[in-house]
C-alpha positions as CSV (number, residue, x, y, z in Angstrom):
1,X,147.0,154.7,126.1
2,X,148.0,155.6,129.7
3,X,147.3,153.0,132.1
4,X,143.8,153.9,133.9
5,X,144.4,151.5,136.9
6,X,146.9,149.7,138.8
7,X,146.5,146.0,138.3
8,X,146.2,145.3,141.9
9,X,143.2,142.9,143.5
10,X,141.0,143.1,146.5
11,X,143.6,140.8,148.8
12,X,146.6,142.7,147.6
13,X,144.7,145.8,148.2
14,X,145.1,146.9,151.6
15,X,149.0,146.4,151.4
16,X,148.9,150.2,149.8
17,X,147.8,151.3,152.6
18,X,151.1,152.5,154.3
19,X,152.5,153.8,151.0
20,X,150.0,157.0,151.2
21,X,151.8,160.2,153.0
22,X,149.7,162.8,154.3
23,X,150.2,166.2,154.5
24,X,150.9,167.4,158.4
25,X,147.5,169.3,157.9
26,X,145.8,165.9,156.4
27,X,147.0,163.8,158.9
28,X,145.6,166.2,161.9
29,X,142.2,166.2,160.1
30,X,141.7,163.2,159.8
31,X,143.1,162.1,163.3
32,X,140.4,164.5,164.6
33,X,137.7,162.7,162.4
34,X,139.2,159.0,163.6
35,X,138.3,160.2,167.2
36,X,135.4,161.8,166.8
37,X,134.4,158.7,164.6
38,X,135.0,156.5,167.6
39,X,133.4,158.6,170.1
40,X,130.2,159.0,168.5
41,X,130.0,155.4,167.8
42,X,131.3,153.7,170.5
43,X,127.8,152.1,171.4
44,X,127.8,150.5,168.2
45,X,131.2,148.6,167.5
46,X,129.8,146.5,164.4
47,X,128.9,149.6,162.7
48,X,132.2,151.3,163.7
49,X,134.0,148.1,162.4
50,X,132.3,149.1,158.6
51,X,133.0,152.4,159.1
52,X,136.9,151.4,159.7
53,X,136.8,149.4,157.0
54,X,134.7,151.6,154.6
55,X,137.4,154.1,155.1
56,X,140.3,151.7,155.1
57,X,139.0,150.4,151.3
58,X,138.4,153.9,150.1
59,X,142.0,154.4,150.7
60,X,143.4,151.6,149.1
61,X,140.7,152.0,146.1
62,X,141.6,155.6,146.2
63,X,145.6,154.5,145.1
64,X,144.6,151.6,142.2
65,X,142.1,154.1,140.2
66,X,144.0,157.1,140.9
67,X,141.4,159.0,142.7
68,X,142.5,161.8,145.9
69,X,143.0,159.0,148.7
70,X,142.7,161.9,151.6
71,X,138.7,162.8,150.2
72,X,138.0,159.2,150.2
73,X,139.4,158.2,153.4
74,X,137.3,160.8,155.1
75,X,134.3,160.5,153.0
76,X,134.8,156.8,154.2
77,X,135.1,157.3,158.0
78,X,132.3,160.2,158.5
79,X,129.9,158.8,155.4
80,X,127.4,156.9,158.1
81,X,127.5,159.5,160.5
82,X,123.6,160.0,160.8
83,X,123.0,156.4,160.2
84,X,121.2,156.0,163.8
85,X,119.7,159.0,164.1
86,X,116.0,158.8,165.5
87,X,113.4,158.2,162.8
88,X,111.2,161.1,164.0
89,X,114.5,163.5,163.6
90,X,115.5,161.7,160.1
91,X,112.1,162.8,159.0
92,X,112.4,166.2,160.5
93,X,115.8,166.4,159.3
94,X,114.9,166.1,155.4
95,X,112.7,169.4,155.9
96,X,115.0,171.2,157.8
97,X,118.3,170.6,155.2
98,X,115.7,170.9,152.5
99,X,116.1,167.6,151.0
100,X,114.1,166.8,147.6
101,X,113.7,162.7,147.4
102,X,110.5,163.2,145.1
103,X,108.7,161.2,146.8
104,X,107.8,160.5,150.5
105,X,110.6,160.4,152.7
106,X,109.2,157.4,154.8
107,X,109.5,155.3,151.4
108,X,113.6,155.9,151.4
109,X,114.4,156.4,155.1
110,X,117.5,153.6,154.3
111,X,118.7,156.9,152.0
112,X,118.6,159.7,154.0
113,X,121.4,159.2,156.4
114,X,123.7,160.1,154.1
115,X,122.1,163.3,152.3
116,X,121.4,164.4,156.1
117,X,125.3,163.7,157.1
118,X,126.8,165.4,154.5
119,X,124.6,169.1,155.2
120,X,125.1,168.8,158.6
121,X,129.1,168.0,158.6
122,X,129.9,170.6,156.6
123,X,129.4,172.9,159.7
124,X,131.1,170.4,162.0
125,X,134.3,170.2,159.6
126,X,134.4,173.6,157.2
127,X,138.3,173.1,156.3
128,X,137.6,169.5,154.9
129,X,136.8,169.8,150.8
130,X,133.3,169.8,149.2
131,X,133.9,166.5,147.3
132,X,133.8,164.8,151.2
133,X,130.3,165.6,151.5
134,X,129.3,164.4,148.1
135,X,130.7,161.5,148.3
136,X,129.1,161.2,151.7
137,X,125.6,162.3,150.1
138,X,125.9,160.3,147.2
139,X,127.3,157.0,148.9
140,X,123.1,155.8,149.5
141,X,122.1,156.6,145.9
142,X,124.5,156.6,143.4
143,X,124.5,158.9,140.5
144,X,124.7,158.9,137.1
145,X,127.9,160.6,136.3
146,X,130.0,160.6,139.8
147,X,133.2,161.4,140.8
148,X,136.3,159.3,140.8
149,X,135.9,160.0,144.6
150,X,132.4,159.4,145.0
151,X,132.5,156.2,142.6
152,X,135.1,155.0,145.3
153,X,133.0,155.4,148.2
154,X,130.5,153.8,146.7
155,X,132.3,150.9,145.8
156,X,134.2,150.6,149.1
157,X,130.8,151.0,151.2
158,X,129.6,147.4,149.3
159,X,132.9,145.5,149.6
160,X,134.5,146.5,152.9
161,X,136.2,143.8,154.6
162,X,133.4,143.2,157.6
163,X,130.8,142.0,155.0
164,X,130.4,138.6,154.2
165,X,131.9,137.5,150.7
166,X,129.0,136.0,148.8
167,X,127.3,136.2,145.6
168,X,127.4,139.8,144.0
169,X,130.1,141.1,146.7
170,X,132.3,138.0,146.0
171,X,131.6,139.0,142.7
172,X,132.8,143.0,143.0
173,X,136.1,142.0,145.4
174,X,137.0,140.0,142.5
175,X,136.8,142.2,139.6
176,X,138.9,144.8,141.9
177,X,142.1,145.9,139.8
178,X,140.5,143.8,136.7
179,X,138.3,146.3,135.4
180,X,138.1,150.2,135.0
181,X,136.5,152.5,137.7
182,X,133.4,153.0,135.7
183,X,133.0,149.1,135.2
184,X,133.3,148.6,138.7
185,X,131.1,151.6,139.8
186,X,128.7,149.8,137.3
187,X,128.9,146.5,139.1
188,X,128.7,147.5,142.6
189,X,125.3,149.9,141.4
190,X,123.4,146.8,139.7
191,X,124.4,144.5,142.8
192,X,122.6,147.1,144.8
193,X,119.7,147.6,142.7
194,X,119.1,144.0,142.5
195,X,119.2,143.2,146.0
196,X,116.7,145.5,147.0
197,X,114.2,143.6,143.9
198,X,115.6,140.4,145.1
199,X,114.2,141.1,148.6
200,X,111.4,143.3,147.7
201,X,112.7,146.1,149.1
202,X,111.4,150.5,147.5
203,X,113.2,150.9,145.0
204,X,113.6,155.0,144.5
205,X,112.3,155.5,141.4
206,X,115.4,157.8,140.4
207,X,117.4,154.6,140.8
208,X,116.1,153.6,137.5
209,X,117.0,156.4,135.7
210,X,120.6,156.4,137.5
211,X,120.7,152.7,136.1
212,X,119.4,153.3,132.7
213,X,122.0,156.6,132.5
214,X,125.0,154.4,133.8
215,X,124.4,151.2,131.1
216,X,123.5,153.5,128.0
217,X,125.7,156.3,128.2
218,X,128.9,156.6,126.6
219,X,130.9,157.6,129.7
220,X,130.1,157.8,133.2
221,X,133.2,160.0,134.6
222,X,133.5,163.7,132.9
């Protein structure tokens, strides 16, 4: 059996970092995105700190389960784009892109910023490729059978360096380079899941059947 994953933890991680070369064309896109990441968040340093270090964790994820490090770099830098957007213009927002929560839009508001980034990026960066703005859409909700990419986002959105290591994070970082993608991916969904019950938070009912999809199928990547 081929080896699915280097064996390679959260603290050795972000040593891969450097080893990844870009293409010329890469490496201009995603300079562009790095400033315009800045820019647009330069009243907000703590969230641009995530950001960084979404994007940074995508990266190095990207290189131990051997998923395209260039879509989740970028997915990671533009994936909270929308994330202060005005309430009033979320709302508005989910009926201008169309988007189908099946239930009231007030209920998920925490989940809309990213279904609402990745429509309205796709005009703002046309060259960059569709599996950026799936993982960007799919980074708030999880699905049931996602990407290598979009698993990676995921992940790296929960364990980024600027959050604090406790309980189920501590418990993700660790298993980093221990387990395969869809083991992790599984993790880092349940620690979710049970932090919004924990703190009597919505839960989206579709997060149930994401959950019940992800622990009783057979496979979770195609």
């Amino acid at each position: 059996m081929p080896v699915k994953f280097l064996p390679i933890s959260y603290a050795d991680m972000f040593d891969l970092a450097d080893e990844i070369l870009y293409s010329p064309k890469q490496s201009a896109m995603l300079s562009e995105i790095k400033s315009d990441v800045r820019a647009h968040f330069s009243d907000h340093p703590n969230r641009l700190e995530h950001i960084e270090g979404v994007a940074l964790s995508a990266r190095c994820l990207a290189m131990i389960y051997r998923a395209d490090p260039f879509i989740c770099e970028c997915a990671g830098y533009l994936h909270d784009w929308d994330k202060y957007l005005p309430y009033d213009e979320m709302i508005s927002e989910v009926s201008t892109y169309k988007i189908d929560m099946g239930v009231d839009p007030n209920l998920v508001f925490p989940l809309l910023h990213g279904k609402i980034s990745a429509r309205k990026l796709k005009g703002k960066y046309p060259d960059l490729p569709e599996e950026v703005f799936h993982a960007i859409d799919t980074h708030t909700t999880g699905e049931s059978n996602p990407s290598f990419e979009s698993a990676v986002v995921y992940i790296a959105d929960l364990i980024e360096p600027s959050r604090p290591s406790y309980g189920s994070i501590k418990k993700t970082r660790s298993m980093v380079g221990n387990v395969d993608l869809e083991t992790l991916y599984i993790e880092a969904y349940k620690s979710t899941l049970m932090y919004l019950i924990n703190t009597d938070k919505y839960v989206w009912p579709r997060s149930i059947d994401i959950y019940n999809k992800l622990t009783h199928n057979n496979r979770v990547f195609n």
